[in-house]
LUMGUBA-177543 format. One record per residue: residue number from 0; residue in one letter; x, y, z of N, C-alpha, C, CB in turn. Coordinates in nm, 4 decimals, always signed. Glycine has a CB too. Layout:
# residues N
{NUM, A, {X, Y, Z}, {X, Y, Z}, {X, Y, Z}, {X, Y, Z}}
...
***
This chain:
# residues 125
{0, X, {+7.3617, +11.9281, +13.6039}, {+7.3092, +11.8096, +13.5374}, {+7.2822, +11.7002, +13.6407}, {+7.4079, +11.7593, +13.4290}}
{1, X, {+7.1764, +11.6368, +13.5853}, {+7.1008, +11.5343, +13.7406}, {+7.2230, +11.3885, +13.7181}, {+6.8463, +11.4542, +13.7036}}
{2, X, {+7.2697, +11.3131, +13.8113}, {+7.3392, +11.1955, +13.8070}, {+7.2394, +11.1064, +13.7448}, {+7.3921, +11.1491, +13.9426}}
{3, X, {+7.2869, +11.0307, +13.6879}, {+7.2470, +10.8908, +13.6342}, {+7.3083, +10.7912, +13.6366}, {+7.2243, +10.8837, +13.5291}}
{4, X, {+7.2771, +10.6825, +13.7256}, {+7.3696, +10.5608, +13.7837}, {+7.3693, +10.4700, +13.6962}, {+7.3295, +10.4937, +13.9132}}
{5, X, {+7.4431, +10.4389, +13.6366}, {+7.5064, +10.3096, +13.5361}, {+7.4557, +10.1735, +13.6014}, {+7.6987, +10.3042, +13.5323}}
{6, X, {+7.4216, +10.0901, +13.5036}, {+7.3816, +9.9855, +13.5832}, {+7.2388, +9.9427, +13.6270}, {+7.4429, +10.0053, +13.6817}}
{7, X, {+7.1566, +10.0480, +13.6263}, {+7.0361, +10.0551, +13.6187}, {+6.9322, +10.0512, +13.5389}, {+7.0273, +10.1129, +13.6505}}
{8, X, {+6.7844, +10.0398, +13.5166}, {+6.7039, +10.0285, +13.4189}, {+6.6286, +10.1401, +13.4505}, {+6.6376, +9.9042, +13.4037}}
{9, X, {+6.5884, +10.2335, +13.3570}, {+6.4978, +10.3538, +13.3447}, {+6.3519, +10.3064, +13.2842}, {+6.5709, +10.4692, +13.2430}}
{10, X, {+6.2743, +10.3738, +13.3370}, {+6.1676, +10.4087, +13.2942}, {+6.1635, +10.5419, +13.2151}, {+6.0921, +10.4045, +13.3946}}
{11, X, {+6.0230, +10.5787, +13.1209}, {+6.0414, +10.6684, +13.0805}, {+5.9685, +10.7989, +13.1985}, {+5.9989, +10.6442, +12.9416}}
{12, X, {+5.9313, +10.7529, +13.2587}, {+5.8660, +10.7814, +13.3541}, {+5.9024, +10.8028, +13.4716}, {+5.8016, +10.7211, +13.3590}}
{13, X, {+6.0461, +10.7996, +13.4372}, {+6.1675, +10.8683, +13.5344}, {+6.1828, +10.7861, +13.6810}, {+6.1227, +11.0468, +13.5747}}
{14, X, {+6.1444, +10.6798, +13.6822}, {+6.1805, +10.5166, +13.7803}, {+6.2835, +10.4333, +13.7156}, {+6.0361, +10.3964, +13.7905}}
{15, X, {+6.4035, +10.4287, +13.8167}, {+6.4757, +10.3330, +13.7975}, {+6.4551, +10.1927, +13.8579}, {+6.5772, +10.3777, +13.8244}}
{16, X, {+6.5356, +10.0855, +13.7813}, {+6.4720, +9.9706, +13.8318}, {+6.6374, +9.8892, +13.8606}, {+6.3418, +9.8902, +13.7039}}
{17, X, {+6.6704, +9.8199, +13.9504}, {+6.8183, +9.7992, +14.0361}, {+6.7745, +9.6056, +14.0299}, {+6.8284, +9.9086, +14.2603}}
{18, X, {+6.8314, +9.4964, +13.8963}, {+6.7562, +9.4009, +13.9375}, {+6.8382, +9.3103, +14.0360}, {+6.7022, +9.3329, +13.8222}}
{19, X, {+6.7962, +9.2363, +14.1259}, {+6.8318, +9.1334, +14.2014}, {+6.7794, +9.0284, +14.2167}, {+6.8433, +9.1580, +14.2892}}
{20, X, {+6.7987, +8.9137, +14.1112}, {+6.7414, +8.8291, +14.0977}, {+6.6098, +8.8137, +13.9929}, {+6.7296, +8.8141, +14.2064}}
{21, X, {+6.5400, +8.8090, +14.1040}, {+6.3803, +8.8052, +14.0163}, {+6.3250, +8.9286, +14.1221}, {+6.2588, +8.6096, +14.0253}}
{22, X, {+6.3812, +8.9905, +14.1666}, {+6.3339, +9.1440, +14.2252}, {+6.3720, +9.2430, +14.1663}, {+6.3730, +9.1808, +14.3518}}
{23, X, {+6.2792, +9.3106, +14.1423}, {+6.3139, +9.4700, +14.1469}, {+6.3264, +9.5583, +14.2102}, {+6.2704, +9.5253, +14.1092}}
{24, X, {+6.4034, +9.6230, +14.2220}, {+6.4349, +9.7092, +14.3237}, {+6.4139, +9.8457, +14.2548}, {+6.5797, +9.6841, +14.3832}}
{25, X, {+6.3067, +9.9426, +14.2853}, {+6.2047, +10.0767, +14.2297}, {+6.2516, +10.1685, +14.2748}, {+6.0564, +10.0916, +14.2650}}
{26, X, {+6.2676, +10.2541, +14.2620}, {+6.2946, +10.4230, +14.3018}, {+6.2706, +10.5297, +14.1794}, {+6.4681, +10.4476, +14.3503}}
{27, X, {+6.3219, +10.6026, +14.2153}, {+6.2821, +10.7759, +14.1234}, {+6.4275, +10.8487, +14.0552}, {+6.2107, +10.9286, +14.2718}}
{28, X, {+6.4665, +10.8597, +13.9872}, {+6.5508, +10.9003, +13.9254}, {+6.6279, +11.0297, +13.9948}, {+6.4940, +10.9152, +13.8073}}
{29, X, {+6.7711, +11.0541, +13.9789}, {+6.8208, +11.1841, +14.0346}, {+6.7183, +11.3078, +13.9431}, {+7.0141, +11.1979, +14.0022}}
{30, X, {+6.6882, +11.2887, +13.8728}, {+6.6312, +11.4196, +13.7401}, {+6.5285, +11.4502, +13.8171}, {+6.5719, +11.3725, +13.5549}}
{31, X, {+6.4237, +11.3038, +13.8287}, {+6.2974, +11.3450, +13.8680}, {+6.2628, +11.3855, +14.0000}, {+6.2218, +11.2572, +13.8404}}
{32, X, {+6.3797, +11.3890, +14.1312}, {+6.3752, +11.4458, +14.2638}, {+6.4090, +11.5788, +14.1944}, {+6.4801, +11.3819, +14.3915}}
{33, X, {+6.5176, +11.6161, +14.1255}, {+6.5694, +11.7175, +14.0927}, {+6.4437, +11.8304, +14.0153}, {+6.6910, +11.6666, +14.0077}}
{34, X, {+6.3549, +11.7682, +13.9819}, {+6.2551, +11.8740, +13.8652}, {+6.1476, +11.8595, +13.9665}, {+6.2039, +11.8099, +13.6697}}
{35, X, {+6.0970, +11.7883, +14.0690}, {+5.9909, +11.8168, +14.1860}, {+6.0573, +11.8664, +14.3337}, {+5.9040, +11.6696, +14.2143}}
{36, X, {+6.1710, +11.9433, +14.3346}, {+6.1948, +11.9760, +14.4520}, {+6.1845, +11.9132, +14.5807}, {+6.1463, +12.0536, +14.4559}}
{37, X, {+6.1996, +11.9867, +14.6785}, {+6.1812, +11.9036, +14.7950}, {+6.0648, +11.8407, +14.8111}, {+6.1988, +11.9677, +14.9020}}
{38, X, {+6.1076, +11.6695, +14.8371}, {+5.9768, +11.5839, +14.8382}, {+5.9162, +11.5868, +15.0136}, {+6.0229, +11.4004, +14.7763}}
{39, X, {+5.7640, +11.5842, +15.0296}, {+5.7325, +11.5980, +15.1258}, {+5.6571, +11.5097, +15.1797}, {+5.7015, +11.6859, +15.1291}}
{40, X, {+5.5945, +11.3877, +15.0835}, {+5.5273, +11.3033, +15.0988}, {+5.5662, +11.2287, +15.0459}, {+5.4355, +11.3130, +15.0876}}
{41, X, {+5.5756, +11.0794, +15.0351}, {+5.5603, +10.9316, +14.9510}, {+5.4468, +10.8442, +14.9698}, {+5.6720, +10.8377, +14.9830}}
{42, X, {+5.3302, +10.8037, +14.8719}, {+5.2664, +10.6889, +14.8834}, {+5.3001, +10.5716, +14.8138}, {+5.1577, +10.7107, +14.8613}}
{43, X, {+5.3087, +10.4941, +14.8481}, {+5.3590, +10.3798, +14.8544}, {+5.2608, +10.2486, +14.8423}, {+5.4277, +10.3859, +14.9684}}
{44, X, {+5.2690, +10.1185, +14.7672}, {+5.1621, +10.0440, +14.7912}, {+5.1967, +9.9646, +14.9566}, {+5.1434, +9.9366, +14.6508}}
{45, X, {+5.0909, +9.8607, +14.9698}, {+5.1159, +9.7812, +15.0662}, {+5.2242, +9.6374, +15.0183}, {+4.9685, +9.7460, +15.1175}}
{46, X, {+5.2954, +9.5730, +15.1027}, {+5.3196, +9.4588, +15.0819}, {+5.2246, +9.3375, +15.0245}, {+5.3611, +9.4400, +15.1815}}
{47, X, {+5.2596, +9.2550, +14.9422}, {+5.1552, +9.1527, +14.8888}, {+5.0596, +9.2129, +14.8565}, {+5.1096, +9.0518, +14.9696}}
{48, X, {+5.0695, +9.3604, +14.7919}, {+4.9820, +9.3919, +14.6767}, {+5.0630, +9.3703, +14.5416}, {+4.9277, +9.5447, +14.6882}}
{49, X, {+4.9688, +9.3913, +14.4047}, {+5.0173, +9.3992, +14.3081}, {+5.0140, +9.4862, +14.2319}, {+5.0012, +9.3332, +14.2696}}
{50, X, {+5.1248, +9.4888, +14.1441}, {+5.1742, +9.5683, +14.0846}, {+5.1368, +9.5460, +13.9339}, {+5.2999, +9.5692, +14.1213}}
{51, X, {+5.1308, +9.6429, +13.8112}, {+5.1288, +9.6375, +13.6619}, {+5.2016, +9.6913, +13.5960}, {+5.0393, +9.6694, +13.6109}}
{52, X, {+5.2721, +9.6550, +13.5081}, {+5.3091, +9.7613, +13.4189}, {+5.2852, +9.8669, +13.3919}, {+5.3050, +9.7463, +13.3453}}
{53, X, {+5.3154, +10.0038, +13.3770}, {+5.2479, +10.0696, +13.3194}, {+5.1343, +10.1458, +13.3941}, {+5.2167, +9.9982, +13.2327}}
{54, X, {+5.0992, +10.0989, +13.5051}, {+5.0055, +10.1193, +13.5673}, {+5.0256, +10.2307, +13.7273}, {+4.9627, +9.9760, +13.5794}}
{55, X, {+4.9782, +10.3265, +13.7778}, {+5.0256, +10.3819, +13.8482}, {+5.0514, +10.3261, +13.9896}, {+4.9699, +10.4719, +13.8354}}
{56, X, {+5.1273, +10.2909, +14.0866}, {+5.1439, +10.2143, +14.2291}, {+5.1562, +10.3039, +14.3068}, {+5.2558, +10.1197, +14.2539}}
{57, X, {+5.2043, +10.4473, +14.3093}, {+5.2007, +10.5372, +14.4349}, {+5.1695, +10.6893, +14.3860}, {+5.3525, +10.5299, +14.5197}}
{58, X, {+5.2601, +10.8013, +14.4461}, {+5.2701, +10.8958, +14.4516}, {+5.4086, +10.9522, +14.5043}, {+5.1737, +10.9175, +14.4992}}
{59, X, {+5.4444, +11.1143, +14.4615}, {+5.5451, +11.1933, +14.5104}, {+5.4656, +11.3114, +14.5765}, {+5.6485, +11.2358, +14.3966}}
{60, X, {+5.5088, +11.3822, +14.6789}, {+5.4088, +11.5202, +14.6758}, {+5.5593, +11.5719, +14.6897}, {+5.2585, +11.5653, +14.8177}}
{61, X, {+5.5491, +11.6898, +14.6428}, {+5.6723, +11.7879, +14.7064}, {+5.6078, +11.9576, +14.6936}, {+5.8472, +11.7667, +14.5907}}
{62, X, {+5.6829, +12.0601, +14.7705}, {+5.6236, +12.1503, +14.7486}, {+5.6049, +12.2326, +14.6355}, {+5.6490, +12.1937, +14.8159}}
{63, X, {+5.6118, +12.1676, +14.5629}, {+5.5973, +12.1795, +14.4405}, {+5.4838, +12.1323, +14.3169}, {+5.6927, +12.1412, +14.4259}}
{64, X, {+5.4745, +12.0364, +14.3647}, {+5.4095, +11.9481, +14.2530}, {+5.3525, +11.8397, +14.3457}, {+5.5217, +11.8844, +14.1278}}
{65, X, {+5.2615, +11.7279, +14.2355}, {+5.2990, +11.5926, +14.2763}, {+5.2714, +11.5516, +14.1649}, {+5.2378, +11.5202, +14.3905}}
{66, X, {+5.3621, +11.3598, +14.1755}, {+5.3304, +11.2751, +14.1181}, {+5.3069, +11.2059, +14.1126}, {+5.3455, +11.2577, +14.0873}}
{67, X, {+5.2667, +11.1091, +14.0243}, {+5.2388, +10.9825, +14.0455}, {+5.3675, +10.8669, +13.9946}, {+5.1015, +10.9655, +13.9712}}
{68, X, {+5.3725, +10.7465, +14.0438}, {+5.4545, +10.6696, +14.0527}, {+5.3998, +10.5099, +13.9283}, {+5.4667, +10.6556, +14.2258}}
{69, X, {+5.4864, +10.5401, +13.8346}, {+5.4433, +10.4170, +13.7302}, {+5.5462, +10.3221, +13.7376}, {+5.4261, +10.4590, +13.5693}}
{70, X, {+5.4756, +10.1711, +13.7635}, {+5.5201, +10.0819, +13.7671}, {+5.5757, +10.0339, +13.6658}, {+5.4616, +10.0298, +13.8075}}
{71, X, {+5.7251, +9.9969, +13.6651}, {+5.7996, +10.0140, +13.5539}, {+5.8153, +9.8137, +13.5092}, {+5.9676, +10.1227, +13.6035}}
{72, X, {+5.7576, +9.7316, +13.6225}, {+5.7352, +9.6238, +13.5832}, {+5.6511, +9.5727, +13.7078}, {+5.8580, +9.5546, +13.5397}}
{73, X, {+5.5987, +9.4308, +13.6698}, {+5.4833, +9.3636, +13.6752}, {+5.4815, +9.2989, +13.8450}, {+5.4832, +9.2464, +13.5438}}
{74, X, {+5.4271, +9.2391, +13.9311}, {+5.4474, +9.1504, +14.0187}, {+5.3513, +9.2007, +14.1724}, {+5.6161, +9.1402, +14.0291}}
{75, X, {+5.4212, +9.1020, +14.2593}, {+5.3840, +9.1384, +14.4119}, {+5.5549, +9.2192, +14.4857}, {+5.3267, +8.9473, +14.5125}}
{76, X, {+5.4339, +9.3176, +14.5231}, {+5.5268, +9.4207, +14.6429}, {+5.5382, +9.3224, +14.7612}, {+5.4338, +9.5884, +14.7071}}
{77, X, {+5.6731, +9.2695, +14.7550}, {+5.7446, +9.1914, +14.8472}, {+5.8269, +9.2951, +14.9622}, {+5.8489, +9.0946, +14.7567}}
{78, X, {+5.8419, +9.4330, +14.9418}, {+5.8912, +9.5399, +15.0250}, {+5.8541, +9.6197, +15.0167}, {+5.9832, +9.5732, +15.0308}}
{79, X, {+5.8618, +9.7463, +15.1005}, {+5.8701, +9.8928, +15.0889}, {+5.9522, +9.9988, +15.2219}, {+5.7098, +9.9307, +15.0752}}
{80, X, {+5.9865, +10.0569, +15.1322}, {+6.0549, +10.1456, +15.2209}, {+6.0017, +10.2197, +15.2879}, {+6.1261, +10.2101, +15.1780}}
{81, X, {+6.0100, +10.1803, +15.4081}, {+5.8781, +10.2568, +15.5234}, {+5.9930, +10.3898, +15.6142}, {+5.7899, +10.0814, +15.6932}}
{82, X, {+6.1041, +10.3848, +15.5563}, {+6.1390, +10.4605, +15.6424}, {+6.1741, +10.6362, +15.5340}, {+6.2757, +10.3690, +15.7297}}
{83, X, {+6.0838, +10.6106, +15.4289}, {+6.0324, +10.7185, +15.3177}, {+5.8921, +10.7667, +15.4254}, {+5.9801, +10.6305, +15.1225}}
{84, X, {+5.8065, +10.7414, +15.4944}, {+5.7041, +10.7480, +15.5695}, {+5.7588, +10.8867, +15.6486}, {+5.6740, +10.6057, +15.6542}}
{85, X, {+5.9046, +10.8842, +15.7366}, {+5.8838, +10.9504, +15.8336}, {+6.0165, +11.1319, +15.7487}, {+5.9356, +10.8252, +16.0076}}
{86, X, {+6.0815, +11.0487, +15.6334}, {+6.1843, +11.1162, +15.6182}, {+6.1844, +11.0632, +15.4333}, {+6.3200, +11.0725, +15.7413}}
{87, X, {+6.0365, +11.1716, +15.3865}, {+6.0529, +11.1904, +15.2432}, {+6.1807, +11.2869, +15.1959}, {+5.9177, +11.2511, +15.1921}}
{88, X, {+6.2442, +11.2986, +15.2863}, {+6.3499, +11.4059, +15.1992}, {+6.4776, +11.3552, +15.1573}, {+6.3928, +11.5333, +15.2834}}
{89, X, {+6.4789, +11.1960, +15.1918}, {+6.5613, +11.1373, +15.1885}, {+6.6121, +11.0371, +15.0266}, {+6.5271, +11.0815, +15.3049}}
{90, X, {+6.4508, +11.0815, +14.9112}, {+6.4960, +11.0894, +14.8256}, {+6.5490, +11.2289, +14.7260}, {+6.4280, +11.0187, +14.7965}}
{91, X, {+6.5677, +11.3309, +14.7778}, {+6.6388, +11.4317, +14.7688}, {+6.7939, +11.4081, +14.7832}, {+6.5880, +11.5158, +14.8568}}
{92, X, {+6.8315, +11.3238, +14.8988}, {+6.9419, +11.3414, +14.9591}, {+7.0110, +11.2653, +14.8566}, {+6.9510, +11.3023, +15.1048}}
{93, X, {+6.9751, +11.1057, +14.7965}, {+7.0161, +11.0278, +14.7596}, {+6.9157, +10.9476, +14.6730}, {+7.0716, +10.9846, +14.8502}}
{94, X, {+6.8789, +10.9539, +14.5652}, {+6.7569, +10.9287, +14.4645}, {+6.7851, +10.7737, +14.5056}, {+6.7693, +10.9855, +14.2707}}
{95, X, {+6.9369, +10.7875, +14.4339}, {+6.9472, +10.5836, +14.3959}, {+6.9978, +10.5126, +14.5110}, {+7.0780, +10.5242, +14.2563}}
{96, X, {+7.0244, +10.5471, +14.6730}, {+6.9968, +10.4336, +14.7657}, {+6.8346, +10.4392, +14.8025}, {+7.0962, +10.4477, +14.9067}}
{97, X, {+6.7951, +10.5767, +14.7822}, {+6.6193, +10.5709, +14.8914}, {+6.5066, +10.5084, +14.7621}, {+6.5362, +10.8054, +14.9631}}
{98, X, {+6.5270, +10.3534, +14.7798}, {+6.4355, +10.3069, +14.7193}, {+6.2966, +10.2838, +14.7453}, {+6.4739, +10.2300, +14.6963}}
{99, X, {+6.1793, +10.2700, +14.6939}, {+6.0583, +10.2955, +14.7258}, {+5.9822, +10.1565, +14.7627}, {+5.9992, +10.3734, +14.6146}}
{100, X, {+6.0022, +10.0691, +14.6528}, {+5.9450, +9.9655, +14.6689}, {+6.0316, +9.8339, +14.6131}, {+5.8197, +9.9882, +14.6122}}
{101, X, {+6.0212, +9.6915, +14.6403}, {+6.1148, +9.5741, +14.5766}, {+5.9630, +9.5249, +14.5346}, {+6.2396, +9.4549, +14.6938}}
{102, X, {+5.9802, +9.4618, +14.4153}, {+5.8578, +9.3847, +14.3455}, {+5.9358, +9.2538, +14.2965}, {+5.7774, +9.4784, +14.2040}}
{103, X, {+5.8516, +9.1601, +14.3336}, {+5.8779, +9.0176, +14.2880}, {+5.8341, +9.0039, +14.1726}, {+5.8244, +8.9147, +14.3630}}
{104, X, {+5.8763, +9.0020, +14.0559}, {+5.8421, +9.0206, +13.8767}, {+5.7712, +8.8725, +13.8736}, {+6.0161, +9.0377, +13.7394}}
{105, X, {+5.6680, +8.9414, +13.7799}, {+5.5517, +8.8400, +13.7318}, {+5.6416, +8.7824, +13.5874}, {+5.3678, +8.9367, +13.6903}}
{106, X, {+5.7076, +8.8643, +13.5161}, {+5.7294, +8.8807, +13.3960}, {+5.8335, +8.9529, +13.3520}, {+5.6392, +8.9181, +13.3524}}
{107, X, {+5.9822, +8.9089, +13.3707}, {+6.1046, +8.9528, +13.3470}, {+6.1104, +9.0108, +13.2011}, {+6.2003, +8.8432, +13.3727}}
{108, X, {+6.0926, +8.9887, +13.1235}, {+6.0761, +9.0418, +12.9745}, {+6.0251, +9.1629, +12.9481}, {+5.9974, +8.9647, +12.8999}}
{109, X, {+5.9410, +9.2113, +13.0733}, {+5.9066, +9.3645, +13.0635}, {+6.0349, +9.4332, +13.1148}, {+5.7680, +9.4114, +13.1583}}
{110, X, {+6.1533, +9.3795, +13.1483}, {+6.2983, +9.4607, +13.1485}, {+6.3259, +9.4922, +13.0469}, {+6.4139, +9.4040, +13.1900}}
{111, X, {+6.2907, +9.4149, +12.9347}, {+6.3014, +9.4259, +12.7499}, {+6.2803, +9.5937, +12.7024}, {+6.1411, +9.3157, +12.6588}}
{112, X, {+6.1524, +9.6543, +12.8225}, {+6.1070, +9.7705, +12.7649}, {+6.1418, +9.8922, +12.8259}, {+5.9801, +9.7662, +12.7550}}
{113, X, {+6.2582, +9.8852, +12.9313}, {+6.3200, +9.9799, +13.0328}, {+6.4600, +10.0092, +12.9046}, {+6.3675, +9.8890, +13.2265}}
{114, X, {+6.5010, +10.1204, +12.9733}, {+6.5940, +10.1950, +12.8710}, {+6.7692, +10.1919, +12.9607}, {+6.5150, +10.3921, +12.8422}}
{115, X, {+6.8465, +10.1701, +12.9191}, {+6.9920, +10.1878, +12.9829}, {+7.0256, +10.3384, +13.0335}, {+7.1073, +10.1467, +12.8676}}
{116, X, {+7.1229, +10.3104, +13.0889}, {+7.1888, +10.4904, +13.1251}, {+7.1948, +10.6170, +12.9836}, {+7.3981, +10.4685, +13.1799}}
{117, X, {+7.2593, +10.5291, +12.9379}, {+7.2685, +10.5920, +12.7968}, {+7.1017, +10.6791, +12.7459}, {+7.3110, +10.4407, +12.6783}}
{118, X, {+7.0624, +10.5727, +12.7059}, {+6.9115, +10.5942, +12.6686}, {+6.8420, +10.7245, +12.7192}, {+6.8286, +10.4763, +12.7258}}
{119, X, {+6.8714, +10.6832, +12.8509}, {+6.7627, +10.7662, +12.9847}, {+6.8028, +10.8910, +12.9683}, {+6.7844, +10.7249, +13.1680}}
{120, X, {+6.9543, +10.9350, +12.9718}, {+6.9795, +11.0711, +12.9857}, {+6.9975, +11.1186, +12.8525}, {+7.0936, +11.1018, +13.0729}}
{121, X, {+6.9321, +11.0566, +12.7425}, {+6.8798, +11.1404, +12.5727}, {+6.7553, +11.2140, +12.6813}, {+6.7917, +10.9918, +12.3791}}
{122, X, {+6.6341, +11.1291, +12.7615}, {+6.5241, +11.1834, +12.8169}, {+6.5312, +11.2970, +12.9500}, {+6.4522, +11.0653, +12.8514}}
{123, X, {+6.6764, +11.2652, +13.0115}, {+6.6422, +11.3503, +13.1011}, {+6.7329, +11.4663, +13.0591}, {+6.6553, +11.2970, +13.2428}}
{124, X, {+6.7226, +11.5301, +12.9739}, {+6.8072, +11.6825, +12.9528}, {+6.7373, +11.7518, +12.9971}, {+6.8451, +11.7447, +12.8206}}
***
């Protein structure tokens, strides 16, 4: 069974969201490294781009599959984890430290529509 870290906000779309402040802090769920195998690629947006709800901001490749990456809330990419660039396997190793991107929220109330631990793992069986 994939871990699911308490404390966090899910997407259904298998992105957790870690808040700090008026940041979000983005990554990929233990389930969803776990159901695309070893990851081999990450795209990622740029800094001081923006972000949408709902809307797709990157990619996963693994040898397996790929995916795409839905923005689980609104704003400017104030970070990214560039060191996913040289060592995609490192959300394998550890889903919930290898975060992808921090977004400065346009619109905190779209946390309203993220799901708890509880919630998430009704979705990830």
């Amino acid at each position: 069974m994939s871990k699911i870290a308490e404390g966090l906000l899910y997407s259904e779309s298998h992105e957790w969201v870690k808040v700090d402040g008026n940041v979000a802090i983005i990554g990929v769920s233990d389930f969803a490294q776990g159901e695309m195998g070893d990851i081999t690629y990450v795209e990622m947006p740029d800094v001081d781009d923006e972000v949408s709800a709902g809307d797709d901001f990157g990619a996963l490749e693994s040898v397996k599959t790929s995916s795409e990456l839905v923005a689980p809330v609104s704003g400017k990419v104030v970070a990214r984890n560039d060191e996913l660039e040289d060592r995609p396997e490192l959300i394998n190793e550890d889903a919930y430290e290898a975060w992808i991107i921090k977004v400065e929220m346009s619109d905190k109330a779209e946390l309203d529509a993220l799901l708890n631990a509880a919630s998430y793992a009704e979705i990830a069986k």
